[in-house]
FIKE-73153 format. One record per residue (C-alpha): residue in one letter; x, y, z. Coordinates in steps of 0.02 Angstrom, whole numbers, plus 50000, padded with zeros to 5 digits. Example, Ala and Ser with C-alpha at 12.3 -4.5 7.8 and 13.67 -1.06 7.14 Angstrom:
<atoms>
A506154977550390S506844994750357
</atoms>
This chain:
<atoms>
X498345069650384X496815079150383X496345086350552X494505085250601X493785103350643X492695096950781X493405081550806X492125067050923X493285059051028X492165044151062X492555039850870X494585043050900X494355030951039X493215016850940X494695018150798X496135017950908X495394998551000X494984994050801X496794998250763X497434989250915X496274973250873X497054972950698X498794974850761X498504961750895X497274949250797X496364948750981X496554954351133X495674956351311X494784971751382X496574971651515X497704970751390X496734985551272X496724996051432X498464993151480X499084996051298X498075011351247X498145019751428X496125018251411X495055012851574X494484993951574X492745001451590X493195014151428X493694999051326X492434986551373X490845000651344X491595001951166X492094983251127X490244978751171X489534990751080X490394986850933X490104969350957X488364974250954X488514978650789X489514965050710X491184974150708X492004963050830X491794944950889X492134941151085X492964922051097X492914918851250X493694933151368X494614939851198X493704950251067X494624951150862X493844959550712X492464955750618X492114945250460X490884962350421X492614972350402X493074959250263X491404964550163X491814983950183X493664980850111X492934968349969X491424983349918X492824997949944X494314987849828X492784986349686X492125002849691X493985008949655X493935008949445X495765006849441X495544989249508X494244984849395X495344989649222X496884984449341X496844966749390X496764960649198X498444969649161X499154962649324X498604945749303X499504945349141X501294954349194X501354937749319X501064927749177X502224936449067X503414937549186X503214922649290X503724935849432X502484944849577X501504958749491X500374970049594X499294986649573X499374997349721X498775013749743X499135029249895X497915033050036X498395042750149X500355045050140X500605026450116X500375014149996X498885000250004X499084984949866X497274981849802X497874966049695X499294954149681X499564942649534X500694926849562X501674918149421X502724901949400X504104907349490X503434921049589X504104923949786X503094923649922X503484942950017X502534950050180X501524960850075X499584954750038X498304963649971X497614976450065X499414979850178X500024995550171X501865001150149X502955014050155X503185024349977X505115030149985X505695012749985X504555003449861X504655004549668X502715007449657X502845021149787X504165029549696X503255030949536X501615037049634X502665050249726X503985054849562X502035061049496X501325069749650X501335088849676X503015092649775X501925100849906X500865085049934X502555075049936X503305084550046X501565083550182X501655064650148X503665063850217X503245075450359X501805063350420X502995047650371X504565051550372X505805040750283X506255027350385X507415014950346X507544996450298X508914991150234X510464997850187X509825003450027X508315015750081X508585033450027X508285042650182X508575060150156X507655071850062X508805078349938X509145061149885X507455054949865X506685069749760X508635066649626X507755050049620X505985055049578X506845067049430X507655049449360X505935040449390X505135055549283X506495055949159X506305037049130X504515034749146X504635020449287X505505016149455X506705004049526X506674997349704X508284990649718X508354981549887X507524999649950X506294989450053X506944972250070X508864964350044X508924950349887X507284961049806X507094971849656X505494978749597X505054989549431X503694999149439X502885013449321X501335024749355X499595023449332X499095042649255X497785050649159X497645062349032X497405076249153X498845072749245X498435063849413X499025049249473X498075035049515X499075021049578X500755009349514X500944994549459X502654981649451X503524966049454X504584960949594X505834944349602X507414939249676X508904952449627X509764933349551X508394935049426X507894954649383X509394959149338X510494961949176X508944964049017X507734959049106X507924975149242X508444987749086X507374983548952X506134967548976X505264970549126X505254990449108X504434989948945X503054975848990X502794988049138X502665003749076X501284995948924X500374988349082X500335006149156X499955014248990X498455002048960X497595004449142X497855024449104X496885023448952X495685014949005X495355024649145X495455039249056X494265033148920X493005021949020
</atoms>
């Protein structure tokens, strides 16, 4: 994380009640103070002044976000160009698939899905667009990280850490950065019940000709179905042509 030279700690305050709001989905000026060790007077000065200005919404004696938050993430997802030459390569790994396809992309140290794509016999997960995730444990954040500078990997895990979900989460070091060599070597990534038991995920990297990376994209399903040709050969391949197709058109748009 970046570290603000002079940093206004009116603002730290204002983000850590907008934080609190989201984690809560509302909450009282009592139970902000108690949980952020803020005064009552602190927390209600700020919640009415951002009330004020249409970031928050008081029901009653509880306040919650704003619909005007929905409007920033909406404007901020479009003005991304990966999701504009994205969602058209997503939409069609669902249907090609008939698994969950997504685009996501790193902010941040952590991974934030900017579109999902449902088909026929797609799960339902605890991901939606706009969550953000860990990137050790996930296919797509594999294939992000497997293309970052070591250096920026390596700030990303000391922020993060590697913390672990199931049995299967590689949380060590060592063994993460063997698996971003095989991720290279192959050209795409395998979450293989990294993040959640009974899931597998193939994912492969969004690049461009001058070598960044700009996101991932995948399809995730039950491990009773990716498995066998479809996790070696099927769903790689209509992967890694999604990926390939997103990077040239970014690259060339």
């Amino acid at each position: 994380m970046t570290e603000a030279r002079n940093p206004v700690k009116s603002v730290r305050t204002t983000a850590r009640i907008l934080r609190a709001l989201k984690e809560l989905d509302s909450a009282g000026v009592t139970e902000l103070s108690e949980r952020l060790g803020l005064t009552k007077g602190t927390v209600h000065n700020h919640l009415s002044t951002l009330e004020e200005n249409e970031f928050v919404v008081r029901d009653g004696e509880k306040y919650r976000l704003g619909i005007l938050f929905f409007e920033f993430g909406e404007q901020t997802k479009r003005a991304k160009k990966i999701y504009g030459v994205g969602v058209p390569e997503v939409e069609k790994l669902a249907d090609r698939t008939d698994e969950l396809a997504s685009l996501l992309i790193e902010e941040h140290g952590r991974g934030i899905y900017l579109h999902r794509a449902r088909g026929e016999q797609a799960l339902t997960l605890d991901t939606r667009i706009g969550a953000r995730v860990y990137l050790h444990n996930t296919g797509l954040g594999k294939a992000i990280l497997a293309h970052l500078p070591r250096e920026r990997t390596e700030r990303i895990l000391d922020r993060h850490g590697l913390p672990r979900t199931t049995e299967n989460t590689i949380d060590s070091r060592d063994a993460l950065f063997e698996e971003l060599d095989r991720v290279r070597e192959r050209g795409y990534a395998i979450d293989d019940e990294e993040r959640a038991t009974g899931i597998r995920c193939v994912a492969a990297p969004v690049t461009t000709s001058d070598g960044a990376v700009h996101g991932a994209v995948s399809v995730a399903g039950p491990t009773s179905r990716i498995k066998g040709d479809r996790l070696e050969t099927a769903i790689p391949d209509l992967v890694q042509n999604a990926a390939n197709v997103i990077s040239i058109n970014l690259t060339y748009s």
